[in-house]
Each structure stands twice: as structure tokens, then as C-alpha cells.
N, C-alpha and C positions, 0 to 999 in steps of 0.2 A: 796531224790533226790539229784544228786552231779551233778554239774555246773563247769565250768574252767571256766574264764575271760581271754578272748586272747586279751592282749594289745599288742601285738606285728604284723604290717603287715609282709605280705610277699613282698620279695625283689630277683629281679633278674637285674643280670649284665650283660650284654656281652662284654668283654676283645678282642675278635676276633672272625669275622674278623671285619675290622672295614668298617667304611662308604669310600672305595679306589676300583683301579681297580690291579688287580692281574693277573699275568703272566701266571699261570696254574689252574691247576682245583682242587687242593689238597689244599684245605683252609680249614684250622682246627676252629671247632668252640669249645669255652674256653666263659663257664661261669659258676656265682656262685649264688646258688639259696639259700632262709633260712627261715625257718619258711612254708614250701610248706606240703600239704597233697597231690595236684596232680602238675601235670605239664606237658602242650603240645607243643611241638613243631612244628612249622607251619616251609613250605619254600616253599616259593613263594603261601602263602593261603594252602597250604596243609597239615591238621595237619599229625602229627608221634606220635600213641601213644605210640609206642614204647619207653620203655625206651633208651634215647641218652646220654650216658655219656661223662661230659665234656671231650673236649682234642680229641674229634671224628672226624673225616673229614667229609667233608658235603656229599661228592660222597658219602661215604660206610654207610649211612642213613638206615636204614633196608626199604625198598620200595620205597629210593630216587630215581628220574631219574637218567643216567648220564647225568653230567655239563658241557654242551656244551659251547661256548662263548657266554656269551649275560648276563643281570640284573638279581639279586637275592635280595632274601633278606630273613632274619630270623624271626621269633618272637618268645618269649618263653613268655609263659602266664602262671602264679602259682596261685595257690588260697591254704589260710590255714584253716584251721575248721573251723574258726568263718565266710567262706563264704568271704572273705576280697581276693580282687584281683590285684597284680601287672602284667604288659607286659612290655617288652624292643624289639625291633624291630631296625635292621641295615640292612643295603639296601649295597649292593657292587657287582664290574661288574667282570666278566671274559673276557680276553682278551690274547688268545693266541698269542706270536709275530709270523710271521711266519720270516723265511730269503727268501734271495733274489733267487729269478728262475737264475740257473748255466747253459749256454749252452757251454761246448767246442766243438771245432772244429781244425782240425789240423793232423796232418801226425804224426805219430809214426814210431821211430826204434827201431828194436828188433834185437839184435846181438847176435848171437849165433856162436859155434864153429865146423866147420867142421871136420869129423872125420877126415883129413889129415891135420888139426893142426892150420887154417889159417882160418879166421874171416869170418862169413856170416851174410847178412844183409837180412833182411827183409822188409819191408814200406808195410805199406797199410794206408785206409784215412779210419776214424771213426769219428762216431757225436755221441755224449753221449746226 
């Protein structure tokens, strides 16, 4: 009969995103795992067991939603042989800016040349 002794837990990291709120929706997620036989990714309670290699965006998830604005969050949960369990978990919001609603209004000219050599105008009123 042949036996290992695993003194070594497993460890995982999350580098990013971090616990902030973000401007778009392209949040890459960056971490480092060691000593793992499995590993699942959850977002928002939802595992992926697909494999998610670091350095991924969370949108392009293989079965992820798209990332609407509103709360997230990750957890990666590792287990190594000996049955021994680390999770790391980060919570971060999306928060698209929008700008500001543009109304013009106002009279345009348009000058153009008539075929006998000498300037024509046009005006009309437009609202964008």
C-alpha cells in the first residue's frame, strides 16, 4: 500500500478585481491558485465549472450572464487530495457613467454656390 502525506494546504488569491466600483463591464479576473486538484468558480453563487484561466474577463465566463450595472462578486474555492479546502471571495460593483442628455436647437446655414458664380444661402430650423 503507498500513502502521500500532503502537508501542504491549498491557497488561492484574488489580485483582481478588487473590493471598488468600475466604469465598465470588462473586469478581468487575475488569480493564483497551488496545491489544487479541483477548482470552481462561483459569480454571484453560480458555480463555472469550466475551466477559467487566470487573466479572463468575467463577461466572456463560458455560461456567464452579461454584466449589467449592479453587485458582483467572485469566489474560487480549491480543494487538494488530502480533501483540505481554501475560498477567497471579492464582492465589486459596475457602474456604467453615462453623460449628460445634449438637446440643440438653432438655425443653420448652408452656403452654397450658384451656377452663375455668386453665393446662395439656405436656413432651415432643426432640433437634434
Amino acid at each position: 500500500m503507498t500513502f502521500t502525506i500532503d502537508a501542504c494546504l491549498p491557497t488561492v488569491v484574488i489580485t483582481n478585481p478588487t473590493n471598488t466600483t468600475y466604469p465598465h463591464a470588462n473586469v478581468q479576473l487575475i488569480y493564483t491558485v497551488s496545491n489544487e486538484r479541483a477548482m470552481y468558480i462561483y459569480l454571484n453563487g453560480m458555480v463555472n465549472t469550466i475551466d477559467v484561466p487566470s487573466g479572463s474577463v468575467v463577461s466572456d465566463f463560458p455560461g456567464a450572464p452579461a454584466i449589467p450595472d449592479g453587485s458582483y462578486n467572485i469566489t474560487i474555492v480549491v480543494e487538494d487530495y488530502a480533501g483540505s479546502i481554501d475560498s477567497n471571495t471579492i464582492f465589486f460593483t459596475i457602474e456604467t457613467p453615462t453623460g449628460p442628455e445634449i438637446q440643440l436647437y438653432g438655425t443653420f446655414v448652408n452656403e452654397t454656390t450658384h451656377p452663375l458664380g455668386y453665393p446662395c444661402y439656405q436656413s432651415s430650423k432643426e432640433i437634434v
